[in-house]
VEXNUGU-343552 format. One line per 10 residues: number of its first residue (from 1); their letters; for each residue x, y, z of C-alpha. Coordinates in Angstrom, 3 decimals, padded with zeros to 6 digits. Layout:
% VEXNUGU-343552
NUM> a> X,Y,Z; ...
//
This chain:
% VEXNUGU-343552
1> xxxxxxxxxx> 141.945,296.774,048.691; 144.438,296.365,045.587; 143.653,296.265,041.897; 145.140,296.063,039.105; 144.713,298.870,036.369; 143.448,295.883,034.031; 141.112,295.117,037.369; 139.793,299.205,037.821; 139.094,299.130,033.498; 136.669,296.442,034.232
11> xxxxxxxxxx> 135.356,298.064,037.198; 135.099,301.567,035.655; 135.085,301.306,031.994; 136.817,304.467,031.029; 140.507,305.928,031.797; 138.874,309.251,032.202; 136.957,307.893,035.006; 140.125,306.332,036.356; 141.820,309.573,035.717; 139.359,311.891,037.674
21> xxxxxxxxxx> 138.733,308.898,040.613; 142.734,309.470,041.289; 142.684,313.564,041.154; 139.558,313.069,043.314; 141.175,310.765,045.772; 139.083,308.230,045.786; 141.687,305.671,044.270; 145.387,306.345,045.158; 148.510,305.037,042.718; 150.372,302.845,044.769
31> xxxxxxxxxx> 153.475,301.920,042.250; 153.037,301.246,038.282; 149.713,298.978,037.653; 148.788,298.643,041.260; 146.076,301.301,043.105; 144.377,300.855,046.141; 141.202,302.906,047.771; 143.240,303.176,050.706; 145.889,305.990,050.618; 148.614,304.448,052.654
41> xxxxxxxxxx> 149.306,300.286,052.179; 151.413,298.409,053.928; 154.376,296.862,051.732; 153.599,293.404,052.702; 150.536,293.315,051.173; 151.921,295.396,047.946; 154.288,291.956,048.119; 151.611,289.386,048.226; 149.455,291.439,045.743; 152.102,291.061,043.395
51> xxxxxxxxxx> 154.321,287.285,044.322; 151.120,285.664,045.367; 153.095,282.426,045.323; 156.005,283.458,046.735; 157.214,282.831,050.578; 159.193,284.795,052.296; 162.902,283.039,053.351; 166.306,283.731,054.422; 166.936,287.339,055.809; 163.354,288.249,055.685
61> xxxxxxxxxx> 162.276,285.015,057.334; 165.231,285.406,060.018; 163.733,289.045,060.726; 160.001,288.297,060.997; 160.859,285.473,063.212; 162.816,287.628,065.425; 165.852,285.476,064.976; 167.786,289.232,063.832; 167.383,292.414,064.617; 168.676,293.394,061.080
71> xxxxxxxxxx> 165.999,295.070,059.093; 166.670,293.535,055.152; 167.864,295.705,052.723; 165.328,294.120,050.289; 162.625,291.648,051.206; 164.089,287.991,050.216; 161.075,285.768,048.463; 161.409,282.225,047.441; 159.716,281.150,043.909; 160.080,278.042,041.736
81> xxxxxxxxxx> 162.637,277.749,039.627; 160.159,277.139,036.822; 158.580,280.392,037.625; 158.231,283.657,035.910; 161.679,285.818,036.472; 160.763,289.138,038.030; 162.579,292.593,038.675; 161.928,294.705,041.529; 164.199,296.810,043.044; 162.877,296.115,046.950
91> xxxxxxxxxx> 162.598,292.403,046.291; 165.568,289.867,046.087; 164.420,286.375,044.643; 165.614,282.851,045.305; 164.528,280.080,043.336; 164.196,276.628,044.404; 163.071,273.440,042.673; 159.641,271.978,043.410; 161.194,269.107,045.716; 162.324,272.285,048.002
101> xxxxxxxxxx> 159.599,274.675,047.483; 156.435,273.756,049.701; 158.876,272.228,052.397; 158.329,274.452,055.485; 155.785,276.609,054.369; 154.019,278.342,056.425; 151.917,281.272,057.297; 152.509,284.428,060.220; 150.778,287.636,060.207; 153.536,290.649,060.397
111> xxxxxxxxxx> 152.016,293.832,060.986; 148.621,293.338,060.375; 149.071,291.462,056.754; 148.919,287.607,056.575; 152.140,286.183,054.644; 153.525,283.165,053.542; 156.814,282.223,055.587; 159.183,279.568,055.673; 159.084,278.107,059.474; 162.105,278.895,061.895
121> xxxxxxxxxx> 163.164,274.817,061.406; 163.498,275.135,058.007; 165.171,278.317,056.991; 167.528,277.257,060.016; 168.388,274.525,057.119; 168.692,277.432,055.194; 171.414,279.280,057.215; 173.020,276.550,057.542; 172.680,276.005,053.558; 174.180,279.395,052.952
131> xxxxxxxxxx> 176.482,280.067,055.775; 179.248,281.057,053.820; 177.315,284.045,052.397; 176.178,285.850,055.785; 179.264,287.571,057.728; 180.054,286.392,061.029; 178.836,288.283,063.619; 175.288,287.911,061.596; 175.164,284.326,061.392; 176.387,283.776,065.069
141> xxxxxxxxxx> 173.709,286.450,066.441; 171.094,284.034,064.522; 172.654,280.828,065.305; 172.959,282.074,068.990; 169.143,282.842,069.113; 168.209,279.447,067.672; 170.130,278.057,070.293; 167.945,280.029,073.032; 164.627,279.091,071.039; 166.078,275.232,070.756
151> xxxxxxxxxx> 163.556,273.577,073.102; 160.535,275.088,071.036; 162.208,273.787,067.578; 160.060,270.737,066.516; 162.494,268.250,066.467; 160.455,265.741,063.741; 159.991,268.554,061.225; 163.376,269.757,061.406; 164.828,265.916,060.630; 161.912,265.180,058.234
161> xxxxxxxxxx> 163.524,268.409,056.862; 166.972,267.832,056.498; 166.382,264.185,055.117; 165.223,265.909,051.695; 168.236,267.805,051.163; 171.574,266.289,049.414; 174.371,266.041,052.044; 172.190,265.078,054.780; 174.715,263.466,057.403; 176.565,266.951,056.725
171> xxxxxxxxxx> 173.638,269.289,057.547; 172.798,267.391,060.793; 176.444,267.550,061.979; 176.396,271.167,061.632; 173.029,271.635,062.769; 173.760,269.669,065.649; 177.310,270.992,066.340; 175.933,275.052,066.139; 172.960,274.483,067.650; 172.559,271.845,069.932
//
């Protein structure tokens, strides 16, 4: 489990406590303010402990849905615009408005750790979105494996989708000329 340092004060009372707990080994420092009793945590849920509300999109969404074989340089998460504006160095935000946020949200369990995902119908709006930033051979090898996973795409969604976003007409034409 993860705590806070704030959380393992209330928990413990004392930093001396805290203190010997970690030379002990019964509490290990995971990164600054975050300790777990396990010694080794997966990422994912160091990411959820800390973006709760985030969801996982573009290149990280296109990798955990096995649309790439890419690994991502830095896990991509999607947060309001309105939210707080975070650093991390393994962590690459994108912001969207709150007519755009929930849309597609979903959850998948990736090694072992429940997280919050857009589906593959709408961060295929996504690529499609922000085509001009992915090189070529990347966005074909994800367009090309939407186009072998194109009978299991839920067809409704994915219009329902695409009738939120400005330049509708456009997005379908593209969607339906790369992928269909």
């Amino acid at each position: 489990m993860l705590y806070t340092y704030k959380e393992l004060r209330c928990k413990y009372k004392a930093d001396k406590t805290i203190k010997k707990m970690l030379d002990n080994e019964s509490i290990f420092k995971i990164e600054r303010g975050i300790y777990s009793d396990n010694k080794y945590v997966n990422y994912l849920d160091v990411i959820n402990f800390k973006y709760p509300k985030a969801v996982f999109t573009l290149d990280s969404a296109f990798y955990y849905h096995n649309l790439t074989d890419v690994i991502p340089q830095k896990n991509v998460l999607a947060i309001k615009r309105d939210s707080a504006k975070y650093i991390d160095s393994k962590v690459r935000f994108v912001s969207y408005s709150d007519k755009y946020f929930d849309l597609g949200k979903a959850t998948m369990v990736v090694d072992g750790v429940k997280i919050q995902i857009y589906d593959k119908e709408r961060i295929l709006i996504e690529l499609i979105r922000n085509r001009n930033t992915y090189g070529f051979d990347y966005y074909k090898e994800i367009i090309n494996n939407y186009r072998e996973l194109k009978n299991e795409l839920n067809m409704e969604k994915l219009f329902h989708y695409i009738s939120k976003f400005p330049f509708e007409e456009h997005l379908y034409d593209i969607i339906m000329k790369e992928v269909f």
